[in-house]
Steps between C-alpha positions, in 0.01 A plus 500: 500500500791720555662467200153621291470757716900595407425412143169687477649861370684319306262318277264793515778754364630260194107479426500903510822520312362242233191711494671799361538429194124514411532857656735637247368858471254521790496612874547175721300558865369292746288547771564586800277238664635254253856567644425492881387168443795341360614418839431626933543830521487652858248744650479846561547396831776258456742796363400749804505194757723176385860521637778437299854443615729754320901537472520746164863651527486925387551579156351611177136512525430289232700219683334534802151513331610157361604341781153636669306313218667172524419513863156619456393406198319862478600678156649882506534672262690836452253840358863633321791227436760759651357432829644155515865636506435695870691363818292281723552386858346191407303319775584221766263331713196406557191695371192524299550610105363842554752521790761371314454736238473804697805406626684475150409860401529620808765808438506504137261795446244242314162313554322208466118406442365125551252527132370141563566155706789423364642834305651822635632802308812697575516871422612796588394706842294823396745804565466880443844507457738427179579152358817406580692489190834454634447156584730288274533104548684208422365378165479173571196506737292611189352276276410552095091546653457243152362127590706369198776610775350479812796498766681769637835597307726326774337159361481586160783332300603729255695867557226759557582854486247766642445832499260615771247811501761653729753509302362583186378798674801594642646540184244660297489243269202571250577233231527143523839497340639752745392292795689171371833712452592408826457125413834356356437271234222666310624723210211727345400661129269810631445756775378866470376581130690178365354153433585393175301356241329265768510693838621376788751215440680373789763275532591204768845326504504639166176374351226719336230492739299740350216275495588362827279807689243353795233736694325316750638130354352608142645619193582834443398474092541873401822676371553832703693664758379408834464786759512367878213676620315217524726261626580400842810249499711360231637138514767369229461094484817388341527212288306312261112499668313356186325236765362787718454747245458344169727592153798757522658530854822412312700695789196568737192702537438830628204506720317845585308502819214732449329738744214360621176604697547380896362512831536909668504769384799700363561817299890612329560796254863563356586768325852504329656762325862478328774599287409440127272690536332176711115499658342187610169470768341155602196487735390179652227455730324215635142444680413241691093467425427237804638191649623311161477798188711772468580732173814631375603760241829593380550796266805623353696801289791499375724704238880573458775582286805296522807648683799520177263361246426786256109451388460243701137469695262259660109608623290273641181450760334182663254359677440218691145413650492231741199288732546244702214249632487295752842626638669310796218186472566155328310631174644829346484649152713800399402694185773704361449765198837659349555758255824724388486728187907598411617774255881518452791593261676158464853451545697308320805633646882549323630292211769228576861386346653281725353730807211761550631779315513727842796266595684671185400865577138557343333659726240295681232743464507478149156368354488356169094477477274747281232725707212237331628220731250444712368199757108479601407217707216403637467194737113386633517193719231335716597177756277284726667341765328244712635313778306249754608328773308118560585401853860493621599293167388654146577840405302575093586821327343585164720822350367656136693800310368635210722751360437794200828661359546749238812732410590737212899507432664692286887516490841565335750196542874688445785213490872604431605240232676529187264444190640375184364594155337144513335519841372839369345339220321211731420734767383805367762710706803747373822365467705578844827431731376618824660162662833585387459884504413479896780230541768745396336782726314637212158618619374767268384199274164388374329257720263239345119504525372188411135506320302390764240745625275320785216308603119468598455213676157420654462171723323274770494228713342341786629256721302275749711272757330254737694361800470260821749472759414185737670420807518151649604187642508158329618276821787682587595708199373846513436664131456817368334424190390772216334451229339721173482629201600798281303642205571833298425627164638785311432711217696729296543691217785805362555741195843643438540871459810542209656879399404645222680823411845668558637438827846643501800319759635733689921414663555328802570856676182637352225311496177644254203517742211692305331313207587600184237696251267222308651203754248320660379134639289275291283206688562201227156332395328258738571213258863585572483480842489168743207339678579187751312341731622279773333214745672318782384256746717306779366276746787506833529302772770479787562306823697601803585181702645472845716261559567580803530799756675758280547287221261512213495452093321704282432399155257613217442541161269756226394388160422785207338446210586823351353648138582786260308579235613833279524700183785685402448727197287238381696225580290252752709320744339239785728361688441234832750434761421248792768451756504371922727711732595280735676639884650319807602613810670315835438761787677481849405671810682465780357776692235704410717779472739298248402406167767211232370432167586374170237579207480383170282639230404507116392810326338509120452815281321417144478737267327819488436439868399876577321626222318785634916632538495433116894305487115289407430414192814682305673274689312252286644600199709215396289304638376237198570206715130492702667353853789695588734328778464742803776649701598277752668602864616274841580602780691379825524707809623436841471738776432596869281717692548649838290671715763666748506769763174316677310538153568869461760471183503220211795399294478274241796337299458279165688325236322466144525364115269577211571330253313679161439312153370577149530894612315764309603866436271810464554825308407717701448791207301258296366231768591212240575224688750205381499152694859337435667210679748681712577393856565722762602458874494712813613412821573650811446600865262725655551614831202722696472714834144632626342628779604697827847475604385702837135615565619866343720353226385378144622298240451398142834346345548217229822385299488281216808383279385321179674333234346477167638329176357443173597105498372457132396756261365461125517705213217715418429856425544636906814286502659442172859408653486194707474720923570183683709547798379886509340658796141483521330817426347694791714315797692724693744265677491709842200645635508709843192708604452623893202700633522603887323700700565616834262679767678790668217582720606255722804614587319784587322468822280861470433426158124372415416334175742308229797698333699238236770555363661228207517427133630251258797397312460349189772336287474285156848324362500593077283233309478489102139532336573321182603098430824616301620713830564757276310775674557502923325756761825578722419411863343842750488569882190693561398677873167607612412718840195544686371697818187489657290616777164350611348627796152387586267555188816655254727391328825727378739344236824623299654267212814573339523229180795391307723724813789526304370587183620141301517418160313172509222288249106477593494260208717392188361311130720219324429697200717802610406735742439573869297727728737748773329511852341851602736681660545667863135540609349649780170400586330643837165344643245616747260200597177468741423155695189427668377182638131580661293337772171350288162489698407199554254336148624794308602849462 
């Protein structure tokens, strides 16, 4: 009888898990009623009056919470993640659950409310003063909030890298890209009026990532510049994910948290002005309606002109509405609505021979565009999020994106090569020697405008990802079993804009800005443009086994069934790729606070993965063979975690090979994508610091050295000399970045409120951005200051960015060119932070 009662979740969840595949695109819930009855469940009265015996050592909340759960078998949950990384006494002895709870948050400035017999939420103690912002943690208390990954970052086996809400304000970081420069290992192609052809394309362990972007555990489809303002932490999974995440994830996944609707009620407005001239405002405020609903809207404004970048702008505004339902209770829905309308001049940056032309003596402000460049993005984007919680076993969550993108482009690609009387002829482009004119310190010659003029492209998607996490015993195994499936579909479709009329070079020294008379941009015909459509499905499943205490396996494995179907300037192309991404991990614990692992993984790309980023169906162009082979990538990492300084600070250290096969290259002026047979290899070590060092000191530090080699290369038109043995583009061998804070006020004994004082270092060894290593960004030490203020409600801030006014690269193109960083630029904030007491059932 014992061992059906042990088995019991079990069979139940693998009939659950088999059921969701007949609920492909739907909402999975089950009743309330239906779950209570899946096993005894206490009273009411049993959680205020049955003793339990508790000995729950102090540390991170989240901890504690779970060693009060296993005792108690009553399930907490936590209003905002971040509360899970606050210092707890913990709780030994014998009481009653409500006791024991009371207890646990006793001192940490939070709350708890029982919301049924066996549930209680967490959240935060209704203040009329300021959140505490200044609150920084070790890392590795978090988790990814995703049930694909549902354990915290200390048990997670892979090298996690995140970038908290604290930090990101700190720095006044108001793009995406600018709040992973402090990540080693992730080399990016955009940043403030930049982008390219296909917007934001990042870069892990030197592979394109650029459809590798994750909100909420969905895809990111669109091709844009991401402002922040509606993101609350940042996480970098590296290494191939394709089990968890599905096609791509070649070097990782970036995974945005967004801002959410919670429990209380809190109110911030920023305003920033800066050097540039700069002027950004964001105003976020959230209502709690009653018990479980609460509302949330976050607007933003932002426009600048780039410090040393002549021309050079990027407008934008934002808004993010948010409602939660059913907040803090086993059943809870959260509706998210996005929007972000961009107008910029892109940047394209300086031409290239050998190095960025600035390295010679150009002058980095020098802009080589025309005043008809121009960016206009627009980003809609609507999620569903639904997570329920059946007894103390089952955990369902339901998440849907749909996702509307547009953008306008219009630019001038300059490159600095020489141009023979043939290649004018084939081309369309005068006859030039800018390579060897700017070799031999020439610069008053002709650069080279190539005839491309721009873009429209027009896409959407919608994704729809089903998951159950079950927890249980099978005699004395205990499991952590998940189990789903993963369904998008996208659709997209681009005209080309080509020049028509005289558009004069100007020299190296002096560029030609305005448009000449009678030049203009002409939008080709829509039977000259692409259409594509794209469908993927892939059913997952993994299984964490223990062994024994601190010993566990964790194996799993996604199939896709991926399809492309296109035309290219009349040329229809369908191509179908099906593929299983297998990963493996053996996980030791000897502690809670220590964490061994070694992981192995498989990653798949096929081609034309990300069309709505249109490398889609171009990419397709010599495609007559129907079934392409897809890229192929393994990993094997082995690291450790450590929770140190009685949880306080995390350091993590780990030891990795990807191994990369049939690689593809993107143009990045063009987007045509070519899939060759290349190998490549990266490997390296990864070393990370996070958390408080003391309760007033803060730190952020990572070091990565990576070693990348082309191990076979094939002849084609991106490499037409053999580059095995070559560097791998985009791998800087040494990575350092540090961000640390410290509080002053505390040295201070008059002094009320937070002053912090701190900034970052930031340096990037030189890496090469083309197979031939013919063209190398030279490595760059960057320094960043801060000082800030808050006292009570308000919130004072002074940044200082690049300190020391450094020549360094936002972004560089294997086709010849690279985008300088802004230069020195001062950026002052004044910010208001209110966390209200709510009247009880509403306002």
């Amino acid at each position: 009888m014992k061992t059906l009662q042990t088995l019991r979740p079990a069979l139940s969840g693998l009939a659950a898990s088999a059921s969701l595949a007949g609920l492909a695109g739907g909402v999975l819930f089950i009743a309330p009623e239906q779950a209570d009855a899946q096993g005894s469940q206490p009273s009411q009265s049993e959680l205020s009056e049955k003793v339990h015996q508790f000995d729950i050592a102090p540390g991170p909340l989240s901890d504690v919470v779970s060693a009060f759960e296993r005792a108690t078998g009553v399930h907490v949950t936590f209003a905002i993640n971040s509360i899970g990384s606050i210092h707890s006494q913990g709780v030994s002895g014998s009481f009653t659950a409500e006791q024991a709870l009371y207890a646990i948050v006793t001192g940490t400035g939070i709350r708890f409310r029982v919301t049924s017999p066996t549930m209680a939420v967490v959240e935060m103690t209704p203040l009329t003063t300021s959140v505490d912002v200044t609150d920084t943690s070790n890392a590795l208390q978090s988790t990814l909030d995703l049930n694909r990954l549902p354990d915290s970052l200390q048990e997670t086996p892979q090298t996690v890298t995140v970038i908290p809400q604290v930090m990101i304000e700190q720095q006044q970081a108001s793009t995406v890209n600018q709040v992973l420069q402090y990540v080693p290992g992730i080399t990016v192609a955009t940043g403030e009026g930049n982008g390219g052809i296909t917007g934001d394309q990042f870069r892990i362990r030197g592979f394109d990532a650029s459809g590798d972007v994750y909100v909420d555990g969905l895809r990111d489809f669109g091709s844009y510049v991401r402002d922040s303002f509606a993101t609350e932490n940042v996480m970098v999974v590296k290494g191939p994910s394709s089990e968890s995440f599905g096609n791509g994830t070649t070097g990782g996944v970036i995974e945005l948290d967004s801002k959410k609707a919670h429990l209380g009620n809190t109110y911030s407005l920023e305003a920033s002005p800066g050097s540039g001239p700069y002027g950004r405002g964001v105003l976020d405020v959230n209502r709690q309606l009653n018990d479980t609903t609460a509302v949330r809207v976050v607007g933003m404004i932002h426009g600048q002109d780039v410090v040393d970048r002549d021309h050079v702008y990027a407008d934008r505004w934002g808004v993010l509405a948010s409602i939660g339902l059913g907040l803090g209770t086993g059943q809870q829905v959260i509706g998210n609505y996005f929007h972000q309308h961009s107008k910029s001049r892109p940047d394209f940056g300086v031409p290239m021979v050998r190095l960025p032309l600035p390295e010679l003596g150009v002058p980095r402000s020098n802009y080589y565009g025309r005043e008809s460049d121009r960016d206009e993005q627009d980003a809609d984007v609507a999620t569903l999020l639904y997570k329920g919680q059946f007894g103390d076993w089952l955990t369902v969550t339901n998440d849907t994106r749909f996702g509307h993108y547009t953008r306008d482009l219009k630019f001038t690609p300059v490159f600095c090569i020489d141009v023979s009387p043939t290649l004018s002829y084939i081309y369309g482009v005068p006859p030039g020697t800018c390579a060897t004119d700017a070799s031999a310190g020439n610069f008053n010659t002709a650069y080279v405008i190539w005839a491309v003029g721009g873009n429209t492209p027009r896409s959407y998607g919608g994704e729809n990802v089903t998951t159950a996490v079950m927890r249980f015993h099978s005699g004395p195994l205990r499991h952590e079993l998940i189990a789903g499936i993963d369904e998008y579909y996208q659709r997209a479709r681009m005209n080309f804009y080509l020049p028509s009329g005289p558009e004069p070079e100007g020299t190296l020294l002096h560029p030609i800005f305005q448009n000449s008379p009678g030049f203009s941009l002409v939008l080709t015909p829509a039977d000259r443009g692409t259409t594509a459509r794209s469908w993927d499905v892939g059913p997952f499943v993994s299984d964490r086994v223990w062994l024994m205490h601190g010993l566990s396996l964790l194996g799993g494995v996604r199939w896709d069934h991926y399809n492309v179907r296109a035309n290219s300037a009349g040329t229809p192309i369908d191509t179908t790729t099906e593929f299983a991404s297998p990963k493996a991990s053996l996980i030791w614990q000897p502690t809670e606070q220590q964490t061994y692992y070694f992981g192995y993984g498989r990653s798949f790309t096929p081609p034309a993965q990300n069309i709505t980023s249109l490398s889609s169906p171009l990419s397709l162009v010599g495609a007559t063979t129907p079934n392409l082979k897809p890229e192929g990538d393994t990993t094997y990492e082995f690291g450790g975690k450590w929770s140190l300084l009685g949880g306080r600070l995390g350091a993590t250290a780990a030891l990795f090979r990807v191994d990369k096969s049939n690689a593809n290259y993107t143009d990045p002026t063009s987007g045509i994508q070519e899939t060759t047979d290349d190998n490549d290899r990266v490997q390296g070590v990864e070393l990370g610091l996070t958390g408080k060092v003391t309760h007033a000191w803060d730190v952020q530090a990572s070091y990565s050295n990576m070693d990348g080699k082309i191990v076979y290369s094939s002849i084609s038109s991106f490499t037409p000399v053999s580059a095995a043995g070559n560097r791998v583009p985009y791998v800087s061998k040494n990575g350092f970045a540090l961000w640390t804070t410290y509080d002053f006020a505390t040295l201070i004994p008059s002094m009320s409120g937070h002053l912090l004082g701190g900034g970052g270092v930031n340096y990037r060894s030189d890496y090469f951005v083309d197979d031939p290593n013919t063209l190398r960004i030279p490595d760059a030490t960057t320094a960043d200051a801060m000082v800030a203020y808050d006292l009570k409600s308000y919130h004072l801030a002074f940044n200082v960015n690049n300190l020391s006014n450094a020549l360094a690269y936002s972004s560089a193109f294997g086709n010849g060119y690279a985008t300088p960083i802004a230069g020195r630029t001062f950026l002052f904030t004044l910010g208001f932070r209110l966390a209200s007491l709510r009247k009880h059932g509403g306002f």
